[in-house]
C-alpha positions as CSV (number, residue, x, y, z in Angstrom):
1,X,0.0,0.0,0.0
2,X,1.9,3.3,-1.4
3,X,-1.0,5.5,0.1
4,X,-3.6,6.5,2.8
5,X,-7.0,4.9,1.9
6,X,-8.4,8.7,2.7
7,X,-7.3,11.7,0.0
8,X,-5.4,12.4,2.5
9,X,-4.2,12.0,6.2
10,X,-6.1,14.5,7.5
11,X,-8.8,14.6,10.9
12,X,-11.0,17.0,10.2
13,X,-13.6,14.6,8.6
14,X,-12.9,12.1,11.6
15,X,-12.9,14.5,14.3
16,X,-16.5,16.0,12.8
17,X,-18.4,12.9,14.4
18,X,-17.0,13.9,17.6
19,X,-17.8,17.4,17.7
20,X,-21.0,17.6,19.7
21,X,-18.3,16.1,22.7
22,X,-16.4,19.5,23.0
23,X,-19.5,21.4,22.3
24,X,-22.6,20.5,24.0
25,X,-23.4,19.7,27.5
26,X,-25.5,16.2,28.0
27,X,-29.0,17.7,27.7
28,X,-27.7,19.1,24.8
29,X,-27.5,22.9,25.6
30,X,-24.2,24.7,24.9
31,X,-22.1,27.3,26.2
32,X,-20.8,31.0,24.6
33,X,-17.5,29.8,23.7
34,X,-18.3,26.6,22.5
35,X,-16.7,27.2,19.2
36,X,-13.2,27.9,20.9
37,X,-13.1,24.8,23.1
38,X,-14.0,22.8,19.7
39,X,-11.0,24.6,17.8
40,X,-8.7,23.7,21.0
41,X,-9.8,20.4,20.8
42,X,-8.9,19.7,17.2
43,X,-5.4,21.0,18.1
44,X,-4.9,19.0,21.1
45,X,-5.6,15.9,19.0
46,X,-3.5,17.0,15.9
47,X,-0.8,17.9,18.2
48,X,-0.8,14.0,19.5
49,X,-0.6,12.6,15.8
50,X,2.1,14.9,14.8
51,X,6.2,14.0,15.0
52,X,8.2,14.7,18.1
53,X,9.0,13.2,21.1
54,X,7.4,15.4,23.8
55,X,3.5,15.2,24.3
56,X,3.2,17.2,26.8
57,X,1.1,20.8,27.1
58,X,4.0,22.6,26.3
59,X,5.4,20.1,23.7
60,X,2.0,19.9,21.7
61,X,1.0,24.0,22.0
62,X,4.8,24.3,20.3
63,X,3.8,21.9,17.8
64,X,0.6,23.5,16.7
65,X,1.9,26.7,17.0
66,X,-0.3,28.2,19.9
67,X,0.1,29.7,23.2
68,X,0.5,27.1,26.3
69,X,-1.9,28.4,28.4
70,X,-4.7,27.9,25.8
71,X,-4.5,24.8,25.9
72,X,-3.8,24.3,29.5
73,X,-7.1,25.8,29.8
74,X,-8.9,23.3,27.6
75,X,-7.8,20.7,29.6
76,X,-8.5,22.2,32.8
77,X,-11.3,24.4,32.9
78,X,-13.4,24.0,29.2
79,X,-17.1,23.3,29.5
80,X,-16.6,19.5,28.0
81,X,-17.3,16.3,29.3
82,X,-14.1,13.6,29.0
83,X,-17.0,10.7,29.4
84,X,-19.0,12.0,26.4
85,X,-15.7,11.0,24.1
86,X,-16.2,7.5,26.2
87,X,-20.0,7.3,25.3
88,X,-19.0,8.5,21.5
89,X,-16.3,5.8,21.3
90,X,-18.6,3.1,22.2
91,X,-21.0,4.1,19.7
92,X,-18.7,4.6,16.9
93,X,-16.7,1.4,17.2
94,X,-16.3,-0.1,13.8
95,X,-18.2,-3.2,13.0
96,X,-14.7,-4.6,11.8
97,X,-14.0,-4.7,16.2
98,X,-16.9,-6.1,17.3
99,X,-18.2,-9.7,16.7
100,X,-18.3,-13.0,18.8
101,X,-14.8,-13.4,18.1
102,X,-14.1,-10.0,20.0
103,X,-13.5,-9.7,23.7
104,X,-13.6,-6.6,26.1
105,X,-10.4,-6.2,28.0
106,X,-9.6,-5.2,31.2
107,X,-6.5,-3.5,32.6
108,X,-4.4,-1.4,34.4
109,X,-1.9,1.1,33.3
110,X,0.9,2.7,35.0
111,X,2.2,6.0,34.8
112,X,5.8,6.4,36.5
113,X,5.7,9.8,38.3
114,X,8.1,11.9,40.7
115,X,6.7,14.1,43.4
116,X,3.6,14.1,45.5
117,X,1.4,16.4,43.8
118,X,0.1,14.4,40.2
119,X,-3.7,13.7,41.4
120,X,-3.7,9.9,42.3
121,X,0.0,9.2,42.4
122,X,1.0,7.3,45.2
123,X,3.2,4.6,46.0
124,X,1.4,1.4,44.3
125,X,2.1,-1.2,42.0
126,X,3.5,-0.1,38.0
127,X,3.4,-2.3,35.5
128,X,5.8,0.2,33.6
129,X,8.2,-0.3,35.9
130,X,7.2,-3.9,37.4
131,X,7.7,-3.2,40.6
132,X,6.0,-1.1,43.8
133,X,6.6,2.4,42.2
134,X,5.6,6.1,42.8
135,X,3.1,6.3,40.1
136,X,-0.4,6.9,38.7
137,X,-2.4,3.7,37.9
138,X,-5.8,4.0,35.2
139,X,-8.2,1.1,34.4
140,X,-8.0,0.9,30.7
141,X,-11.1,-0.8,28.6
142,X,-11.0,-1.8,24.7
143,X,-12.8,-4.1,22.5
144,X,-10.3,-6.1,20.4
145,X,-10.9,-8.6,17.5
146,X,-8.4,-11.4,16.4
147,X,-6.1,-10.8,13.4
148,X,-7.7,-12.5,10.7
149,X,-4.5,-13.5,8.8
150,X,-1.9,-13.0,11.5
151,X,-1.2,-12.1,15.6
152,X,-0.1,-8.3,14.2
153,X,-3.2,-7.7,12.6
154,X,-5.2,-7.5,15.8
155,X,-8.0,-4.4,16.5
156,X,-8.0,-2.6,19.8
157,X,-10.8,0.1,20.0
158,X,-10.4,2.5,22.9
159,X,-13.8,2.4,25.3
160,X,-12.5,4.1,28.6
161,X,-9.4,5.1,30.7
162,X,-9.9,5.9,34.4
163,X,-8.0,6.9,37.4
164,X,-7.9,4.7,40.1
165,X,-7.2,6.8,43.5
166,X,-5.8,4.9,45.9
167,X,-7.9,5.6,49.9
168,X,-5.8,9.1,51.0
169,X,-6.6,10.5,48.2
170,X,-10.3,10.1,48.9
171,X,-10.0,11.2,53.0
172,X,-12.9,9.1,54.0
173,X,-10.8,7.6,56.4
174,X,-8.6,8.9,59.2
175,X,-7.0,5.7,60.1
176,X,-5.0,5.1,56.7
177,X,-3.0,8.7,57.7
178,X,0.5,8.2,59.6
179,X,0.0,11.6,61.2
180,X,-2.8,14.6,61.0
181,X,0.2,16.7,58.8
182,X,0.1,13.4,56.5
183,X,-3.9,13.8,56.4
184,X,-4.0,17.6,55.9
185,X,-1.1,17.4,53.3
186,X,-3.6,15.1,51.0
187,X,-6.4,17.2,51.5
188,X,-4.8,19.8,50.5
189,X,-3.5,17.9,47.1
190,X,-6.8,16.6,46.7
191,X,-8.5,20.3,46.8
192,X,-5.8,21.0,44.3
193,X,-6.1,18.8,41.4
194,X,-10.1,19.7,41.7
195,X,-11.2,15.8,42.4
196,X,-15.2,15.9,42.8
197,X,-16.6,15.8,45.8
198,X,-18.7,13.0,45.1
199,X,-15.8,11.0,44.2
200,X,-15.3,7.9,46.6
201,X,-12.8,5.3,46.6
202,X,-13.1,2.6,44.4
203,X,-11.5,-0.4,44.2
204,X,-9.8,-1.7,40.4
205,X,-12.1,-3.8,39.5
206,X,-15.0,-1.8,40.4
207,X,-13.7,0.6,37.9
208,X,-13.2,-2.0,35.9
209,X,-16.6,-3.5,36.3
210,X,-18.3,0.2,35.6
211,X,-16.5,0.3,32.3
212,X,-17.7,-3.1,31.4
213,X,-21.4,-2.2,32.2
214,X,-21.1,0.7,30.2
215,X,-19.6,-1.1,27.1
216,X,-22.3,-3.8,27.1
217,X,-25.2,-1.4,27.9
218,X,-24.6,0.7,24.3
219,X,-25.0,-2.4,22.8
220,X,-21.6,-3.9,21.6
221,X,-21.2,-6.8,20.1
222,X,-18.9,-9.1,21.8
223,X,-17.9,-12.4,22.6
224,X,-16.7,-12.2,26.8
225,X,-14.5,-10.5,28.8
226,X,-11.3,-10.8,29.5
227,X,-8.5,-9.6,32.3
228,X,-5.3,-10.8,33.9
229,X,-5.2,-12.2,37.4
230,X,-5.7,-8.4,39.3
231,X,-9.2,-8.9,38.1
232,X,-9.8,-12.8,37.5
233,X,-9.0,-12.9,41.6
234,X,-11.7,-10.3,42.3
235,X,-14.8,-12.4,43.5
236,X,-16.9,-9.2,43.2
237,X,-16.0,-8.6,39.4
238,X,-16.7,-12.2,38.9
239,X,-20.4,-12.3,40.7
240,X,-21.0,-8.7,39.1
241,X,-20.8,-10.4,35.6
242,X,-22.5,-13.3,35.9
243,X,-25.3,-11.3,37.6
244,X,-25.2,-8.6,34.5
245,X,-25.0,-12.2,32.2
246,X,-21.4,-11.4,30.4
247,X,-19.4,-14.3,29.8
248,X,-15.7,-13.8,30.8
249,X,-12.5,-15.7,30.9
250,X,-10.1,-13.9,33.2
251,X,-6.6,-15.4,34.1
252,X,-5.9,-16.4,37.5
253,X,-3.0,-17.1,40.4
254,X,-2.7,-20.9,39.5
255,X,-1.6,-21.9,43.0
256,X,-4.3,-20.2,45.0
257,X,-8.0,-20.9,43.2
258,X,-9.4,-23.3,44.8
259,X,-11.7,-25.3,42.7
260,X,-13.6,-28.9,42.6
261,X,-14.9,-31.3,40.0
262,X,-18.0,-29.9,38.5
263,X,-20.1,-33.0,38.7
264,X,-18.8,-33.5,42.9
265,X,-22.1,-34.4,44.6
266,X,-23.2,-31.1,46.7
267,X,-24.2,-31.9,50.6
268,X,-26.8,-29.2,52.5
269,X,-26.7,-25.3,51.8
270,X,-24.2,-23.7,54.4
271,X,-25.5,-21.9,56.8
272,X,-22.1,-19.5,57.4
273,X,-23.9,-17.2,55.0
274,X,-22.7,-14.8,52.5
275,X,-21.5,-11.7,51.5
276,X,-24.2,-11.8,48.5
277,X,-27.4,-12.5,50.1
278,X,-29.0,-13.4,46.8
279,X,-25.6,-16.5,45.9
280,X,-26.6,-19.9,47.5
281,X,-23.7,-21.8,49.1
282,X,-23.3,-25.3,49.9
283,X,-20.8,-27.3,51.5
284,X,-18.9,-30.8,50.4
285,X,-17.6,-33.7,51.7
286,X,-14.6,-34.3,53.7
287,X,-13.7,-37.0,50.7
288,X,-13.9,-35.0,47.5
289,X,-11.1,-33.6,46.2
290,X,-10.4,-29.9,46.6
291,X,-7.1,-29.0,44.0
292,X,-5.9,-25.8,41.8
293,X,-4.7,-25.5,38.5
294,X,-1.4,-25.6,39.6
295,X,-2.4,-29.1,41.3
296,X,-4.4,-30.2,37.9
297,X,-1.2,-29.2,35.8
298,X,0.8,-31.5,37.7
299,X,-2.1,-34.6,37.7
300,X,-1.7,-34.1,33.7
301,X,1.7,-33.9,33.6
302,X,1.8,-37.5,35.2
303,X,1.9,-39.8,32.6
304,X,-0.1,-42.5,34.2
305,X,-3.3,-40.2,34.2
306,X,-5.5,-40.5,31.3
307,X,-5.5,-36.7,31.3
308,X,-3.4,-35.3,28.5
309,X,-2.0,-31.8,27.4
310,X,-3.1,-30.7,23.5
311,X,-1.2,-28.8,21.7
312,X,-2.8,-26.0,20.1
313,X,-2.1,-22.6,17.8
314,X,-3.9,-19.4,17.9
315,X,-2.3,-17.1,15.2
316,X,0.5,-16.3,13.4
317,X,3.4,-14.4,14.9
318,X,5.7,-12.1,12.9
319,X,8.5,-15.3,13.3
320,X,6.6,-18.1,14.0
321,X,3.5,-20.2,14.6
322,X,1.6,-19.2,18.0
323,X,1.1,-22.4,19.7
324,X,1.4,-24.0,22.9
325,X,-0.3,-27.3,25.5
326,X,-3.8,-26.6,26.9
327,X,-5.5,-28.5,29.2
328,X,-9.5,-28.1,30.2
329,X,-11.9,-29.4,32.4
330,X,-15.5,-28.3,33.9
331,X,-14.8,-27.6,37.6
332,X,-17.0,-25.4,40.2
333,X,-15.0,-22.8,42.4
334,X,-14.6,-23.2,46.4
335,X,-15.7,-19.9,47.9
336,X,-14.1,-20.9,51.5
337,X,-11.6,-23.8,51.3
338,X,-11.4,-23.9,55.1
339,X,-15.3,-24.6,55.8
340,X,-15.2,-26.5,52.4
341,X,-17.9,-24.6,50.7
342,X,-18.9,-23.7,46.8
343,X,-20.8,-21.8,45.6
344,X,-22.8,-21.1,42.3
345,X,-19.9,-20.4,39.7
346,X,-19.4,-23.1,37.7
347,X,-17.1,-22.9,34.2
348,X,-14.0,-23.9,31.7
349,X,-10.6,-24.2,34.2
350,X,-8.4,-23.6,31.0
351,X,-4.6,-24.5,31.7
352,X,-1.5,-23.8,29.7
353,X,2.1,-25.3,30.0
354,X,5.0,-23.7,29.0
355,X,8.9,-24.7,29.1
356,X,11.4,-23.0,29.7
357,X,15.0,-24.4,29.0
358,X,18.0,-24.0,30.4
359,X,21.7,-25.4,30.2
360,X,21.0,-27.7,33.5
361,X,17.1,-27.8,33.8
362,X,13.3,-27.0,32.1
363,X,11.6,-25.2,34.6
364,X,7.5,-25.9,33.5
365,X,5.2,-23.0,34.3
366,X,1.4,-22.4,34.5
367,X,-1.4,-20.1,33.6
368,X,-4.7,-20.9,33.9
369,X,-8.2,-19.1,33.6
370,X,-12.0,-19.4,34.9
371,X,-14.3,-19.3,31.7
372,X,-18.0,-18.8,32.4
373,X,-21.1,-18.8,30.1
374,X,-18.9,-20.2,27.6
375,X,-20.0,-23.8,27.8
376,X,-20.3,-24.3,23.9
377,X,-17.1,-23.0,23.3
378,X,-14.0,-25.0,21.7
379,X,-10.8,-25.2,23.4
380,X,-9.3,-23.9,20.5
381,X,-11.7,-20.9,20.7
382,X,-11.1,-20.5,24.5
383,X,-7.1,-20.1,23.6
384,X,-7.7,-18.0,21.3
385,X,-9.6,-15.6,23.7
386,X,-7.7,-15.6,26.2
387,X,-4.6,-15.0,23.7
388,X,-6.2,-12.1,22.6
389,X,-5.6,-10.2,25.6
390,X,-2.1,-9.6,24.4
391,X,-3.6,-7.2,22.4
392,X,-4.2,-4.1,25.4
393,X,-0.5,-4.3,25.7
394,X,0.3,-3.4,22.6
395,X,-2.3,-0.5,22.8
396,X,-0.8,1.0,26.0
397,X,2.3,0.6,24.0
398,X,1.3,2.8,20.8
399,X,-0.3,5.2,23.2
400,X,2.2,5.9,25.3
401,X,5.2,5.7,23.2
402,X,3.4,7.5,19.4
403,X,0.4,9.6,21.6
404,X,2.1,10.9,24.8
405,X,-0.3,8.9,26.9
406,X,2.2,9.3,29.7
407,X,3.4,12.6,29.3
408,X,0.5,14.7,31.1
409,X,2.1,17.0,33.3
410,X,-0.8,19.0,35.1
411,X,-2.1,18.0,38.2
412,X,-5.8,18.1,38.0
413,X,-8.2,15.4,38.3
414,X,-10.5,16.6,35.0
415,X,-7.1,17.6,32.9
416,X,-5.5,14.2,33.8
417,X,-9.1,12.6,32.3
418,X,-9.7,15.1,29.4
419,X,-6.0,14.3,28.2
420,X,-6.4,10.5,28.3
421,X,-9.6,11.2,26.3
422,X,-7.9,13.0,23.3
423,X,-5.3,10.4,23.6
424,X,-8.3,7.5,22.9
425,X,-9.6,9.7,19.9
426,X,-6.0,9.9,18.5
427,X,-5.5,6.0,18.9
428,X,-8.8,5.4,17.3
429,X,-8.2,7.6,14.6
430,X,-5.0,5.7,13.9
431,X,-7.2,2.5,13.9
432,X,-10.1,3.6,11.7
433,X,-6.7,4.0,8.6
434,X,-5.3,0.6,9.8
435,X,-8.9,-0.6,9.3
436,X,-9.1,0.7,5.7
437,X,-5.9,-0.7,4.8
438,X,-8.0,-4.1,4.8
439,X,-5.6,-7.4,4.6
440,X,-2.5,-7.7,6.1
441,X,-2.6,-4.6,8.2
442,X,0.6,-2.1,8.5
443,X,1.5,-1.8,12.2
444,X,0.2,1.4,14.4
445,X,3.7,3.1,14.0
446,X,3.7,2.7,9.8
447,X,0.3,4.0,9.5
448,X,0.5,6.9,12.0
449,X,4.0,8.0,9.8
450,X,1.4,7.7,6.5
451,X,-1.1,9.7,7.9
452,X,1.7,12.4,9.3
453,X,3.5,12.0,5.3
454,X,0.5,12.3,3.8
455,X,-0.6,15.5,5.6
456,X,2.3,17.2,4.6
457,X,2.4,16.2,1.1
458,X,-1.2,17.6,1.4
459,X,-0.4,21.0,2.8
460,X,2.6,21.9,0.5
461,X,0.6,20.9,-2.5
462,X,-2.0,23.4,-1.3
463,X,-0.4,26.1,0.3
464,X,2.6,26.2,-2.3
465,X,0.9,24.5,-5.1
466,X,4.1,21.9,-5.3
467,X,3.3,18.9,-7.5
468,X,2.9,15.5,-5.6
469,X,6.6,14.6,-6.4
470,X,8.3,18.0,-5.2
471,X,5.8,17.7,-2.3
472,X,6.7,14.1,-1.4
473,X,10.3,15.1,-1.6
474,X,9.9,18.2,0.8
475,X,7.3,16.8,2.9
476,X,9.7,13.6,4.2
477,X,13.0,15.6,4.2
478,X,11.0,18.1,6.2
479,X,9.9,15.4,8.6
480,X,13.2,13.8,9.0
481,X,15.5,17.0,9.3
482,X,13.2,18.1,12.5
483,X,11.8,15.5,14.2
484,X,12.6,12.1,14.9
485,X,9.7,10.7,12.4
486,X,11.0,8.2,9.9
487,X,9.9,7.2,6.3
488,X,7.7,4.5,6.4
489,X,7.7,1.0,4.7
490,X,5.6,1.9,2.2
């Protein structure tokens, strides 16, 4: 593919669907200026998709040529809602996304941050950094759809990004404070970054669960959800779904989900209660076997078992075949191992092995997931879900490392949100081209450098009436003398 699909790379026509986000309350109604928080907005974005390594306010007014505190003002104190670009996402997510092959996706995000003064940084667990970190952590949702040809050519369609505050951020609670100075200092920094006042702490996966609800409600089309073991451990997420009837298949801690055969015979309903009034819970028998996948993985691992690993692929990778041995069986899950009770959550354990070699041993490792409301499924279809997740690491990838994702630098609550919410219209901008390129997709990188080529092609034609050659010429020795943008592999 030499070109855009598009005449060319520009967003106006794109942006023009979202318009009515930057300029018109809920109930409709505008405000006075409503025409200069819509021409900030299409800045913003076109200062995301343009070269250059810094994203920031500062980096992005330089880019578009306009005055910093313009746009700090957009993000800060405009009229617009950053949860009407949610709502216009969902609607607007291209049939080519959606499908019973496609999968929601949980997860969380972090944001590596020094100082004390970001809104919701704290010292927490980054992924970006894989360890406990002084960051800011956001629950991330897309829809995603397979790669029809290979693993690369994979969808993700931006739904939501939130903030997750962790408890001293919120002040509901004296007793998480060290010291009266630590609990004044917070309120302080919460007053500061503007956090609403009907804000209350919530935990990850009832973010999570929020976005979720949201998604399904508009009326996506979908096949489960999935999430890595943050979420698969969170009984509340899990009851949540199966009480709004979306199948999921979230990963889990293989050594500490307690499960039992499906078909074990049930004794009387326990009478320890539970924490969901409306979940009936029963208890077992001393005799029946109580194990986790890390227990089953073993049991098939032993040859004299009847049980026995399959190998299956999913996709192809850029190098190889995607494959690996997968294991499943029907199993309920133990709410309380101690008391030996179950409850009502029944599903697919799906296990996978994998090897790793070295010069003196193989080392075998596990994953495993909990699969419910997918009883009809295939194993094959299964892996291939859960493989899929892969895919929201590659988005926080591209978002972070081509959109700035990261590179917020204000401190507000509704700025942090609002920039995370041009960030998701400049991803899925970048998707609708990839889209268009139909088989055999170019990678988010190639097609962002097209659309940034093609732009400039576009404006030297126009403004200096070159002819698409001299333009061409220009336009990428432009971009390469002052940026760090590259030609693509056209």
């Amino acid at each position: 593919m030499n070109e855009l699909a598009h005449d060319h790379g520009d967003a106006a026509g794109f942006l023009r669907q979202y318009q009515a986000c930057f300029a018109t309350r809920a109930d409709g109604s505008s405000w006075p200026n409503w025409e200069t928080t819509w021409r900030r907005g299409t800045q913003y974005f076109r200062g995301l998709i343009r070269p250059g390594s810094n994203k920031s306010i500062a980096g992005i007014a330089s880019m578009v040529d306009i005055k910093q505190e313009k746009l700090e003002r957009f993000v800060r104190e405009s009229a617009w809602k950053y949860k009407n670009v949610e709502e216009h996402l969902r609607q607007t997510a291209p049939e080519a996304a959606q499908g019973a092959a496609s999968a929601l996706i949980l997860d969380g995000m972090g944001i590596p941050k020094k100082g004390h003064d970001s809104v919701g940084v704290g010292r927490q667990w980054c992924g970006a950094t894989g360890k406990m970190d002084n960051c800011q952590v956001t629950v991330n949702l897309t829809l995603a759809s397979p790669g029809q040809h290979r693993n690369a050519d994979q969808i993700s369609w931006p739904l939501g990004m939130r903030l997750y505050t962790p408890k001293k951020w919120i002040g509901d609670n004296s007793s998480i404070y060290d010291s009266i100075q630590e609990q004044q200092q917070y309120a302080k920094r919460r007053k500061e970054a503007g956090i609403p006042n009907d804000i209350e702490y919530q935990p990850k996966h009832k973010i999570g669960g929020d976005l979720v609800e949201e998604a399904a409600d508009s009326g996506l089309d979908f096949g489960c959800v999935l999430g890595d073991s943050n979420f698969g451990k969170s009984t509340q997420l899990r009851r949540r779904l199966r009480a709004e009837a979306i199948p999921y298949a979230l990963e889990l801690v293989p050594s500490k989900f307690p499960v039992i055969d499906e078909e074990t015979p049930l004794q009387e309903e326990s009478e320890s209660g539970s924490d969901d009034p409306d979940e009936t819970r029963w208890e077992i028998s001393e005799d029946e076997e109580i194990f986790s996948p890390e227990d089953l993985a073993q049991e098939v691992e032993d040859t004299d078992t009847e049980r026995e690993w399959e190998h299956i692929h999913w996709a192809e990778g850029t190098k190889e075949t995607l494959s690996g041995e997968f294991y499943r069986t029907r199993v309920r899950v133990v709410t309380d191992r101690a008391n030996r009770e179950v409850g009502e959550e029944t599903g697919w354990l799906l296990i996978e092995k994998t090897t790793d070699d070295d010069e003196d041993d193989s080392t075998v490792s596990v994953k495993a997931w909990i699969c419910w409301n997918l009883d009809e499924s295939s194993l094959e279809e299964l892996v291939q879900w859960t493989h899929l997740r892969w895919s929201i690491e590659r988005f926080h990838e591209d978002i972070k490392q081509h959109l700035g994702a990261d590179e917020f630098q204000g401190r507000s609550w509704d700025g942090f949100h609002r920039h995370l919410a041009v960030v998701m219209l400049a991803h899925a901008f970048i998707a609708t081209h990839r889209l268009e390129a139909g088989q055999d997709l170019s990678s988010f990188e190639v097609v962002m450098q097209r659309i940034v080529r093609e732009a400039a092609i576009q404006q030297l034609m126009e403004n200096l009436n070159f002819d698409r050659e001299t333009a061409t010429d220009a336009a990428e020795e432009m971009l390469q003398g002052f940026t760090d943008w590259r030609i693509p592999d056209l």
